[in-house]
C-alpha positions as CSV (number, residue, x, y, z in Angstrom):
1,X,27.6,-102.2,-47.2
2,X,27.0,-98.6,-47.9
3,X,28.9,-95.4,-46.1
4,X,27.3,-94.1,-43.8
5,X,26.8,-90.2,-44.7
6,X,28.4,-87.8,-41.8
7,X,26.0,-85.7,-39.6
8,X,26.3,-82.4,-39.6
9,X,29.8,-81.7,-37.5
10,X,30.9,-85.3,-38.2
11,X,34.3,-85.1,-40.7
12,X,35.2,-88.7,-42.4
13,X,38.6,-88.4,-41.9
14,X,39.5,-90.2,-45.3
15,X,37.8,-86.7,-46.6
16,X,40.2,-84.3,-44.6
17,X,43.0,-83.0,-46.6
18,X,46.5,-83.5,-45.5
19,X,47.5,-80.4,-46.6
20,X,45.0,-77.7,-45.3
21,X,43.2,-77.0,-42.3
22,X,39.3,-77.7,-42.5
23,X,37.2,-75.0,-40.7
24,X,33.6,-75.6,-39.2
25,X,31.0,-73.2,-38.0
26,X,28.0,-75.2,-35.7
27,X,25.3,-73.1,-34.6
28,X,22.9,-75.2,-34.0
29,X,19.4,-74.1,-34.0
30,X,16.6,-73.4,-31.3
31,X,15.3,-77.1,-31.3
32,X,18.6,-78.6,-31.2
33,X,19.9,-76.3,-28.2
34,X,16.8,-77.3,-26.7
35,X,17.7,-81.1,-27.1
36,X,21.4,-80.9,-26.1
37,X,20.2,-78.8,-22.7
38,X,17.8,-81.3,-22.2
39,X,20.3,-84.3,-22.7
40,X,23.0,-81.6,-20.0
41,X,20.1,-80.9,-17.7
42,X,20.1,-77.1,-18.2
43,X,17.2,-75.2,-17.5
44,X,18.1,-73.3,-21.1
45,X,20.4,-73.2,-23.6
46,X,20.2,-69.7,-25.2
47,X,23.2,-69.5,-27.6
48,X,25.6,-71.9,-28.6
49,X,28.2,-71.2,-31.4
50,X,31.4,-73.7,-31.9
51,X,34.0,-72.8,-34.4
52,X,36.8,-73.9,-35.4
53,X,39.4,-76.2,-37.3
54,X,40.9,-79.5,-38.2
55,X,43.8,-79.9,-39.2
56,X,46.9,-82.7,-39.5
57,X,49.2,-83.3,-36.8
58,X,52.1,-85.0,-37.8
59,X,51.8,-88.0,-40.0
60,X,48.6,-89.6,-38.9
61,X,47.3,-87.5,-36.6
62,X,44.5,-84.7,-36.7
63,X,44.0,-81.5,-34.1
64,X,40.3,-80.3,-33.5
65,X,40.9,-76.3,-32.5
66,X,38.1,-74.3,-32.0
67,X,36.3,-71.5,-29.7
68,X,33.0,-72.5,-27.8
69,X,31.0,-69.6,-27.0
70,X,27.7,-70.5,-25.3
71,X,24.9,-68.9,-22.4
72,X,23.3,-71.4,-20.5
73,X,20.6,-70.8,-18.0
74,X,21.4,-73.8,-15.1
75,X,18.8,-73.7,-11.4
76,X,20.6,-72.3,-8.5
77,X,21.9,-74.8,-5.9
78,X,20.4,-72.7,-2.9
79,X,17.1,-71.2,-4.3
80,X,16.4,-72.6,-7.4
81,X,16.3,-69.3,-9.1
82,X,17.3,-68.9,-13.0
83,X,21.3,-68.1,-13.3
84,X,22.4,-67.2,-16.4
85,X,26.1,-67.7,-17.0
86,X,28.4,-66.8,-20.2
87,X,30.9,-69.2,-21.3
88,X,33.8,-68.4,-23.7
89,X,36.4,-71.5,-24.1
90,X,39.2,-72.5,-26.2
91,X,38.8,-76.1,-27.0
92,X,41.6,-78.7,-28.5
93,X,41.5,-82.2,-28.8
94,X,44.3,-84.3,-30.7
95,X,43.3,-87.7,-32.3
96,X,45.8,-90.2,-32.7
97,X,45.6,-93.9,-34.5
98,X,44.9,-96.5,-32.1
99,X,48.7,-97.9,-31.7
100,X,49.7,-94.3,-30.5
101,X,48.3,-95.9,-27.3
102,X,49.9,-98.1,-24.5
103,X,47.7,-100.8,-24.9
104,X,47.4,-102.8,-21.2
105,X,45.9,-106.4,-20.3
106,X,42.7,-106.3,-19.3
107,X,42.2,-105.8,-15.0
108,X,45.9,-104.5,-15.0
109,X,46.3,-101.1,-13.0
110,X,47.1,-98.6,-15.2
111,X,48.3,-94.6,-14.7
112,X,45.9,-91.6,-15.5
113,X,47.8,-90.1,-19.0
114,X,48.2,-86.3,-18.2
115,X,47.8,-85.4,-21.7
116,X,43.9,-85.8,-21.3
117,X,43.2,-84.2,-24.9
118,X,44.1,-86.9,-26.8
119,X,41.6,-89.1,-28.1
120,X,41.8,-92.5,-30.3
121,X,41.1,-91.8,-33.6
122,X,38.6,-93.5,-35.6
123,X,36.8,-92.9,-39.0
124,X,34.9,-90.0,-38.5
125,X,35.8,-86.9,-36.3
126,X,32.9,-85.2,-34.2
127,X,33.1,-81.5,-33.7
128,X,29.6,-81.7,-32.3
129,X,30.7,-84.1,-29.9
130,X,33.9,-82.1,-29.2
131,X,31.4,-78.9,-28.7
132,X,28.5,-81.0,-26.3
133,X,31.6,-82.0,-23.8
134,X,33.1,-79.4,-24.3
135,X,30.5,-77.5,-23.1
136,X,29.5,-79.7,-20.4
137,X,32.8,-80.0,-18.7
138,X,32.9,-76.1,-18.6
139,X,29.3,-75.7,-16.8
140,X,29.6,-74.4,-13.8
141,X,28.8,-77.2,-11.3
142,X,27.2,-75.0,-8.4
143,X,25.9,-72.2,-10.1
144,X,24.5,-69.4,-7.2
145,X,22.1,-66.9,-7.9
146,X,24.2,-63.4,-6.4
147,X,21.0,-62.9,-4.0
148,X,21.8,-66.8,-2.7
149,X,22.5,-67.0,1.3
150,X,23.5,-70.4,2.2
151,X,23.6,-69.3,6.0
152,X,24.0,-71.7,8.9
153,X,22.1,-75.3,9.8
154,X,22.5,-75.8,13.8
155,X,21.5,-79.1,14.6
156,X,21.8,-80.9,18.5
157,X,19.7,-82.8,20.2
158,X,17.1,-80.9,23.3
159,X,19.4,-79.6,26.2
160,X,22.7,-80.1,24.1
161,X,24.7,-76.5,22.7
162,X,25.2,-76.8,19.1
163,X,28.2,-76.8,17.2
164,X,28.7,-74.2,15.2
165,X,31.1,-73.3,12.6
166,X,33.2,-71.2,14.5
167,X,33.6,-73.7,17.7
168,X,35.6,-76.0,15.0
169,X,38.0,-73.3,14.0
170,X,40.6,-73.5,17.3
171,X,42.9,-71.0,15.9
172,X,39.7,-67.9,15.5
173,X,40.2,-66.6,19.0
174,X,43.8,-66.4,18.9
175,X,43.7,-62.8,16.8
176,X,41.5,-61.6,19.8
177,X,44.4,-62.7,22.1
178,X,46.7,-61.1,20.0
179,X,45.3,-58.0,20.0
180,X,44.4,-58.0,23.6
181,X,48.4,-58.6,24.2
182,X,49.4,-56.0,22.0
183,X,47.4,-53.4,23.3
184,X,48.8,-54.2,26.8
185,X,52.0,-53.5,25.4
């Protein structure tokens, strides 16, 4: 069976020195921007730029560190007008061999890990993976254009008085009593 030949971003980690740190540079180009903003949903994907390093961490385990740096154009939630938004984020996963992790039988409860940077490590390393989630966990999730209202729905049936948002705040009206009693005093 013949090796399969890495993608560009994609480090065989039989390749990696031991010694050194091995930098990458993606920039991927206007068609593949285009792809991974289609594949995130984004309106656009002007720049995207993801650089960085791997390098060994301790005796069988590698550390991805790198910058993402990346302008994405995403529809705003209230009036569907462009918004444009920067992002600039320092990115680190660890990737450890498989018996690094508790290993549980299957249906058993198990705990959330709080070290959620560690990944299982397998043949290859992806910094273009690391860069597409890294980059989608860091989107905004509500973007709002600066000129976006969301003002106030009032909804009750004919003859009823709405509800509005300031009828379920009982503790708004005690500043006016407040200040009513202090200027007594």
């Amino acid at each position: 069976m013949p090796q399969q030949v890495p993608k560009p971003g994609e480090f065989r980690v039989s390749d990696l020195s031991e010694q050194r740190a091995t930098p990458f540079d993606l920039q991927p180009d206007a068609a593949m921007r285009d792809a991974i903003g289609a594949q995130l949903t984004l309106s656009a994907l002007r720049k995207l730029r993801f650089t960085g390093e791997i390098s060994p961490a301790g005796a069988r385990g590698w550390t991805l560190t790198a910058k993402l740096g990346a302008t994405v154009v995403q529809p705003c939630v209230v009036t569907l007008a462009p918004v444009t938004t920067r992002i600039d984020e320092t990115v680190e996963r660890v990737y450890m061999p498989a018996d690094y992790f508790d290993h549980h039988e299957a249906g058993a409860e198990t705990e959330m890990p709080e070290d959620t940077s560690t990944e299982p490590l397998g043949h290859i390393i992806s910094a273009h993976a690391a860069m597409i989630e890294s980059l989608s966990l860091a989107l905004p999730q509500y973007p709002r254009s600066q000129e976006a209202e969301l003002g106030e729905a009032v909804f009750a049936e004919d003859g009823v008085t709405p509800l509005r948002d300031e009828d379920t705040k009982p503790f708004a009206g005690l500043a006016g009593l407040r200040d009513k009693l202090d200027k007594k005093s």
